[in-house]
C-alpha positions in Angstrom: -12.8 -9.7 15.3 -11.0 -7.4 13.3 -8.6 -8.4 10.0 -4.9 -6.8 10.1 -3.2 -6.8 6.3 -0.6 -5.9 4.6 -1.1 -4.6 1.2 2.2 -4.3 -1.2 3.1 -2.5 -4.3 6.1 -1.9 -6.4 7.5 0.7 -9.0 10.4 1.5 -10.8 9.9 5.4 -9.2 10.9 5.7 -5.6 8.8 9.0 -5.7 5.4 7.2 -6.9 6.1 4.8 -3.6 6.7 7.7 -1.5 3.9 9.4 -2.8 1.7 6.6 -2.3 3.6 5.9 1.4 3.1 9.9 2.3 -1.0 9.9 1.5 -2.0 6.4 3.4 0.2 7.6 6.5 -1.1 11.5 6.5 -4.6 9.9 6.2 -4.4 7.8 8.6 -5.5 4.4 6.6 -1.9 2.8 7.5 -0.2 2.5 10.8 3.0 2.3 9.1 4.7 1.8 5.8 8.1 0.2 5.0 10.3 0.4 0.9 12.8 -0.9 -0.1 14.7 -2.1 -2.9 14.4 -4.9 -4.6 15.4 -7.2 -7.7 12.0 -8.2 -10.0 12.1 -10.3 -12.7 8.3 -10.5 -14.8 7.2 -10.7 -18.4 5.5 -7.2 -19.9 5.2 -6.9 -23.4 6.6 -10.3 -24.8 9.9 -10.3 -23.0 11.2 -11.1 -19.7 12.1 -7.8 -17.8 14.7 -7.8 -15.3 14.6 -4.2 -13.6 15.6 -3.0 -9.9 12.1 -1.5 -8.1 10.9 -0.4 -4.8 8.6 -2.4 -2.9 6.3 -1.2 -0.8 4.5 -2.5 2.0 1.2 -1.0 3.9 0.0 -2.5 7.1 -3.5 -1.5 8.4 -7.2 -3.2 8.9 -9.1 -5.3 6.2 -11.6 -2.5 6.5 -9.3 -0.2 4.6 -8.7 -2.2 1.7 -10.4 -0.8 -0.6 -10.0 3.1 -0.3 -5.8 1.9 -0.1 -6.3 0.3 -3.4 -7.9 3.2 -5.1 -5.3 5.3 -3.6 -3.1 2.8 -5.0 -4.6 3.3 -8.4 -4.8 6.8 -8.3 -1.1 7.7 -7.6 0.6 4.8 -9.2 2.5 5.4 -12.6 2.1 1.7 -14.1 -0.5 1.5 -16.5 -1.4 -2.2 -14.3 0.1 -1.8 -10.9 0.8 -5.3 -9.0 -1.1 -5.1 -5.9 -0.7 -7.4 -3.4 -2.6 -8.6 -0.3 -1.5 -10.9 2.5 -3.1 -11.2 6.1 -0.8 -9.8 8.7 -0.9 -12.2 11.7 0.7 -10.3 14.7 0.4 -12.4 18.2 1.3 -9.1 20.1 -2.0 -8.0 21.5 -0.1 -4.5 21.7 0.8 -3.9 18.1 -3.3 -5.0 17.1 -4.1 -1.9 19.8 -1.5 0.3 18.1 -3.1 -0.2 14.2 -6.5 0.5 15.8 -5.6 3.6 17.6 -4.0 4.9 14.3 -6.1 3.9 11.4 -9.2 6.2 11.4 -12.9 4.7 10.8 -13.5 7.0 7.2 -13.5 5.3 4.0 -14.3 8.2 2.4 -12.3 8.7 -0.8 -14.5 11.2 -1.9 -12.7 14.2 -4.1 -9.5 13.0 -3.8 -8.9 12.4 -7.7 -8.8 16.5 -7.6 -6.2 15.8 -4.7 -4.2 13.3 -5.8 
């Protein structure tokens, strides 16, 4: 049975989240993407940081974990980007056929730091 998750990230730069949005999408490891903006409050460098970011959310299969993270890492512009990963439990047989008939079955990430 196949895992469906949704992997989240956030930056100060709506371009690095667009960037990020843009590559899982044209490479088919997402069936879709949502940002938006949000409030984050976290501690970096001693102090408590209150700063407005952009959030963004990936949904896909288990299976593409990995290669999303290291596109993740690749793209991002913070030195230790937060990312997140939740299962996505859909009940709607439908929206389970959709992410399949999207997300391809490559996990090759090969080259793509000359890419990127």
């Amino acid at each position: 049975m196949k895992e469906y998750i949704r992997i989240t990230t956030f930056s100060k730069d709506k371009k690095t989240v667009a960037r990020i949005s843009t590559e899982v999408i044209k490479e088919k490891y997402a069936a879709s993407t949502h940002i938006d903006k949000v409030l984050s409050s976290y501690w970096w460098d001693g102090k408590v940081e209150d700063t407005q970011e952009y959030r963004l959310e990936i949904i896909t299969r288990k299976d593409k974990e990995d290669i999303i993270v290291q596109t993740i890492k690749l793209i991002h512009d913070y030195d230790v980007p937060e990312i997140q990963l939740d299962i996505h439990e859909t009940q709607n047989e439908d929206i389970k056929k959709w992410i399949d008939d999207i997300v391809n079955e490559s996990n090759d990430i090969t080259d793509k730091n000359n890419e990127l």
